[in-house]
SEDO-319424 format. One record per residue: z, x negated, y negated of N, C-alpha, C in turn; chain. Coordinates in Angstrom, 3 decimals, padded with zeros to 6 digits. Example, Ala and Ser with C-alpha at 12.3 -4.5 7.8 and 13.67 -1.06 7.14 Angstrom:
// SEDO-319424
       n.zz       n.xx       n.yy      ca.zz      ca.xx      ca.yy       c.zz       c.xx       c.yy   chaine
    007.800   -013.190    005.690    007.800   -012.300    004.500    007.800   -013.200    003.300        A
    007.080   -012.850    002.250    007.140   -013.670    001.060    007.870   -012.900   -000.030        A
This chain:
// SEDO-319424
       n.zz       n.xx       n.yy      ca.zz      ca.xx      ca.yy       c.zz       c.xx       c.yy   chaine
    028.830    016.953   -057.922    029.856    016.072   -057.409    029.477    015.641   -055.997        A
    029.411    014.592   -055.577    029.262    013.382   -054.086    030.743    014.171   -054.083        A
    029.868    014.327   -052.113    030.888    014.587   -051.017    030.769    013.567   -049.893        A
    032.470    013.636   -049.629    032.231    012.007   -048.428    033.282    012.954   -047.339        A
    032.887    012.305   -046.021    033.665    012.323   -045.151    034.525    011.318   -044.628        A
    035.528    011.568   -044.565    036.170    010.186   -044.060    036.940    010.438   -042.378        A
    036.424    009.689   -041.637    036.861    010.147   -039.932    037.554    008.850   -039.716        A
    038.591    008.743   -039.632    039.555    007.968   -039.103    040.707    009.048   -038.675        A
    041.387    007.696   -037.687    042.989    008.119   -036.965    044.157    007.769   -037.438        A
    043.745    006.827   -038.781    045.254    006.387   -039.002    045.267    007.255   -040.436        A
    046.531    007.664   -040.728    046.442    008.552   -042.170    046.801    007.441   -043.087        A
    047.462    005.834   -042.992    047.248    005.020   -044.181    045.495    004.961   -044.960        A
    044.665    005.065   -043.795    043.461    004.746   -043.886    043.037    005.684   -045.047        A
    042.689    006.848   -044.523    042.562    008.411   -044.889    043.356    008.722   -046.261        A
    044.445    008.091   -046.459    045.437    008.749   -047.636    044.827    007.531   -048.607        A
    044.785    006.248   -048.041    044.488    005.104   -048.864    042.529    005.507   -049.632        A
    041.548    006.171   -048.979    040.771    005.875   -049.528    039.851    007.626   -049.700        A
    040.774    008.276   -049.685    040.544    009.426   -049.790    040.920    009.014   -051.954        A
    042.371    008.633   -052.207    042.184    008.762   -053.338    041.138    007.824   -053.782        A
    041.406    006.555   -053.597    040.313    006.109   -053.566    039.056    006.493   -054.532        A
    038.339    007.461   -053.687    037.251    008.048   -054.015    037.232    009.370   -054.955        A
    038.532    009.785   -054.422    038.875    011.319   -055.486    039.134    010.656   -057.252        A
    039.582    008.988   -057.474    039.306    008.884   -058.734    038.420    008.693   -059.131        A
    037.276    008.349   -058.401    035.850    008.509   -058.527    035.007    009.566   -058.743        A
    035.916    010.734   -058.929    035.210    012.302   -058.947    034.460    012.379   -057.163        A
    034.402    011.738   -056.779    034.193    012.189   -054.992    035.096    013.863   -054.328        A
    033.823    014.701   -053.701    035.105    015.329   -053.024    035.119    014.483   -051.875        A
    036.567    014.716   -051.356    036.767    014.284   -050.050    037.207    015.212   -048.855        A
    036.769    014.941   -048.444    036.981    015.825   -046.538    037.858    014.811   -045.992        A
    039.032    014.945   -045.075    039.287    014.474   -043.797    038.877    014.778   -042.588        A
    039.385    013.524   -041.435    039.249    014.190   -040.232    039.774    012.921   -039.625        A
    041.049    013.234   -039.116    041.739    012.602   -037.991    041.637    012.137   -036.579        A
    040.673    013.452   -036.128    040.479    013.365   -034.732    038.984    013.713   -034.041        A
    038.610    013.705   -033.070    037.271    014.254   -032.617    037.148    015.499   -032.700        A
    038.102    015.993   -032.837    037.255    017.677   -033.221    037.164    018.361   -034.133        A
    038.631    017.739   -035.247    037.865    017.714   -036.538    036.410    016.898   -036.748        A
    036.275    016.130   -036.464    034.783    015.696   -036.723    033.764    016.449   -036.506        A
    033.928    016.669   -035.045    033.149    017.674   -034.648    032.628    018.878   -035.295        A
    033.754    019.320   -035.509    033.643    020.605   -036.560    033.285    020.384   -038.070        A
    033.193    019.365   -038.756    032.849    019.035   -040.055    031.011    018.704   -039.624        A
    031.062    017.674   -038.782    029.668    017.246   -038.380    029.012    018.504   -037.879        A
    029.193    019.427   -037.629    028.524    020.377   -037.000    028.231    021.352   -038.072        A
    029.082    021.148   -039.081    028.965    022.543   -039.932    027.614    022.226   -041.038        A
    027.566    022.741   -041.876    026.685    023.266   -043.421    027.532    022.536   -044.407        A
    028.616    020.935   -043.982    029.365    020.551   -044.722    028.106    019.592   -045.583        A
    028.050    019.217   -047.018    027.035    018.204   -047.304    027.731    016.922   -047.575        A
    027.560    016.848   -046.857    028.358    014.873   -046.933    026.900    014.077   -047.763        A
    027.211    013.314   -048.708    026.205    011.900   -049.404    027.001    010.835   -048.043        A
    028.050    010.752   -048.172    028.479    009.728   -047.002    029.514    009.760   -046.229        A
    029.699    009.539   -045.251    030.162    009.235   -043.646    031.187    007.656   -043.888        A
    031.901    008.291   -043.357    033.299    006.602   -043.664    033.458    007.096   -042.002        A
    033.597    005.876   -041.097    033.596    006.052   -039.974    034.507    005.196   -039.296        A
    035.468    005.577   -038.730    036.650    004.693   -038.029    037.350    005.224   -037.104        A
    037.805    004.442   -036.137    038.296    005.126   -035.096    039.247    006.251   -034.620        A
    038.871    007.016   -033.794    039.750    008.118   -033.858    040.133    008.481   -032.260        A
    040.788    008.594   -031.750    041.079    009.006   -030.058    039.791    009.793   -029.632        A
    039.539    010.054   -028.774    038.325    010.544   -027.558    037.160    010.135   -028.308        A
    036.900    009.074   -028.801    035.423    008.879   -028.991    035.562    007.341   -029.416        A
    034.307    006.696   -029.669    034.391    005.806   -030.508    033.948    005.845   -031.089        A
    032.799    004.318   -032.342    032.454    004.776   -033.122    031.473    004.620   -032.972        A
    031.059    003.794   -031.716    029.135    003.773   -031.409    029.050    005.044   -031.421        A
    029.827    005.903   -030.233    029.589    007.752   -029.809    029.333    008.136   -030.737        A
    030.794    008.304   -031.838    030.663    008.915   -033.367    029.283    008.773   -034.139        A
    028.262    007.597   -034.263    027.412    007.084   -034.827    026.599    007.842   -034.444        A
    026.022    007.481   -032.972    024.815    007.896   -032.498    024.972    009.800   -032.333        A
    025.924    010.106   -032.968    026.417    011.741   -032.949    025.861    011.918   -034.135        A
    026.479    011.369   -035.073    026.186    011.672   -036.468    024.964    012.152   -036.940        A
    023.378    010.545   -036.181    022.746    010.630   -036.401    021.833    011.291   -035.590        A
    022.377    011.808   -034.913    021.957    013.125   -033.952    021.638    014.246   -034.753        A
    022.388    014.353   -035.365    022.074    016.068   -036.015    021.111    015.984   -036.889        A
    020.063    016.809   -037.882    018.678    016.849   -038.437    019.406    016.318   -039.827        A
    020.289    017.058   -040.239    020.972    017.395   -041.273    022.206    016.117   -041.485        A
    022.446    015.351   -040.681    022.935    014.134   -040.634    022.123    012.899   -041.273        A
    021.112    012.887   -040.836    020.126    011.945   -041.176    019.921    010.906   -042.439        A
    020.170    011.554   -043.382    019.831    010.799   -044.247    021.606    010.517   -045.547        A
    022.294    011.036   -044.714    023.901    010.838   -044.871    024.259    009.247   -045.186        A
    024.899    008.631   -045.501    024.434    006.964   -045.395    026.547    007.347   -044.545        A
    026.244    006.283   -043.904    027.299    006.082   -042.544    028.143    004.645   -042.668        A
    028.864    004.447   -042.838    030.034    003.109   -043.009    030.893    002.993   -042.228        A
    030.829    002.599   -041.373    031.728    002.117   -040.138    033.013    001.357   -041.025        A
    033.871    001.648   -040.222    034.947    001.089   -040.231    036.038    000.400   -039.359        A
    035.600   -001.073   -038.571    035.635   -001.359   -037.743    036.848   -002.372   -037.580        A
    037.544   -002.619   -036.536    038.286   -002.961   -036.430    038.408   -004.463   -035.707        A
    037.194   -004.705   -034.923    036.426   -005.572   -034.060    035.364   -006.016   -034.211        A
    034.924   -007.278   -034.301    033.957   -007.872   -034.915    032.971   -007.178   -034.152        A
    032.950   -007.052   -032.548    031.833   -007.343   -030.999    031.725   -005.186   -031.479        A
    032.046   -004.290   -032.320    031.635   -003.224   -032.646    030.079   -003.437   -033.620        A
    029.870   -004.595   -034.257    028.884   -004.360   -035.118    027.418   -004.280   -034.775        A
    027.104   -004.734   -033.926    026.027   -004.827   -033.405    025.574   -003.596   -032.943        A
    026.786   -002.562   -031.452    026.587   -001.412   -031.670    026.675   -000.330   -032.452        A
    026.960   -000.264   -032.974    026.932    000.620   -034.210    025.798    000.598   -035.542        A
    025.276   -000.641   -035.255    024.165   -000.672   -036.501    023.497   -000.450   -035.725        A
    022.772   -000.272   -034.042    021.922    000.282   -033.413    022.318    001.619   -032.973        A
    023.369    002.055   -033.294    023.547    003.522   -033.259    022.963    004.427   -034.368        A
    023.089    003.454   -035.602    022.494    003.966   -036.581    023.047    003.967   -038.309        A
    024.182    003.340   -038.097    024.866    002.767   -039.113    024.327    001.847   -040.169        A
    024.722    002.597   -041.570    023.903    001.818   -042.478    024.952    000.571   -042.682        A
    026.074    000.365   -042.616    026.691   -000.575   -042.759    027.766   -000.838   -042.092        A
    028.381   -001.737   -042.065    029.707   -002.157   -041.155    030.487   -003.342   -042.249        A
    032.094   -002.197   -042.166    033.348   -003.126   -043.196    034.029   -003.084   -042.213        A
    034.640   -004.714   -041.913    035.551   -005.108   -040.987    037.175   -004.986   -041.638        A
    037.875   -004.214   -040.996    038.992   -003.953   -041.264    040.209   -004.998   -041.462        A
    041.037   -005.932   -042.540    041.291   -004.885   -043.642    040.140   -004.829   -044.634        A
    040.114   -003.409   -044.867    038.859   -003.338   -045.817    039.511   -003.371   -047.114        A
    038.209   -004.478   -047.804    038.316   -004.466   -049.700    038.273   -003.277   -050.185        A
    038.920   -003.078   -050.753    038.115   -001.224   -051.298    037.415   -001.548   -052.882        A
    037.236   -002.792   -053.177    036.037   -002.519   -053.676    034.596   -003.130   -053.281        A
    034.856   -003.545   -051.731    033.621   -003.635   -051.244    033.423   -002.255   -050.212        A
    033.916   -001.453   -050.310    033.838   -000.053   -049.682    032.893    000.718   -050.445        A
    033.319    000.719   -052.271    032.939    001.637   -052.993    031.719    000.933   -053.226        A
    031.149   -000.275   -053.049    029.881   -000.816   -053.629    029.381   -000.412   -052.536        A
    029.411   -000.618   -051.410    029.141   -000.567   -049.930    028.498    001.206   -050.304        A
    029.366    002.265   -049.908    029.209    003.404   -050.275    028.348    004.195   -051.307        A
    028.561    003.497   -052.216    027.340    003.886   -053.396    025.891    003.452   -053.538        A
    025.656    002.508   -052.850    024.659    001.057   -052.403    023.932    002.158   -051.601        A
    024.646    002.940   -050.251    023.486    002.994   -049.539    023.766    004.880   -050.116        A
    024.260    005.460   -050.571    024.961    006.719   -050.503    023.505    007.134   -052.393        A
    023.075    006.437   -052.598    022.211    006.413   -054.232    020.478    007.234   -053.560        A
């Protein structure tokens, strides 16, 4: 079974595409805030993919170039979830395999997700 993380601040986001993916047989992880992240990104968690959206004390360039910081991050595929067009540029040089401008399609999420997550 594909495991995803999903790091956002808003719980419509999180509740909306957590099932989402759980009817997809996906497990899903949350994380609301930076230190849940922290603590998921830091652990022995195996994420196939990274759903990435804003959350208080960080953003999502930080979040990005964090992600792809760790050894074990690396080859995670990463989906921004952006709220602002002038985010895309940084974030695909942070290291982001893709960028969905918010409101997101959710079925250009799940093509998006599986596309680079295969």
């Amino acid at each position: 079974m594909k495991t995803i993380l999903i790091i956002d601040g808003s719980e419509i986001v999180t509740t909306l595409f957590s099932e989402l993916f759980e009817r997809r047989d996906w497990n899903v992880d949350v994380c609301s805030d930076r230190q849940c992240a922290l603590e998921r990104l830091t652990g022995d968690w195996p994420y196939e993919a990274l759903l990435v959206g804003q959350v208080s004390g960080t953003d999502e360039v930080q979040l990005v170039g964090l992600i792809r910081g760790f050894e074990h991050r690396k080859t995670a595929a990463v989906i921004v979830l952006a709220e602002h067009p002038e985010l895309i540029v940084g974030v695909l040089s942070a290291g982001a395999d893709e960028v969905l401008l918010k409101p997101i399609n959710p079925n250009l999420l799940i093509l998006a997700v599986e596309r680079h997550s295969s």
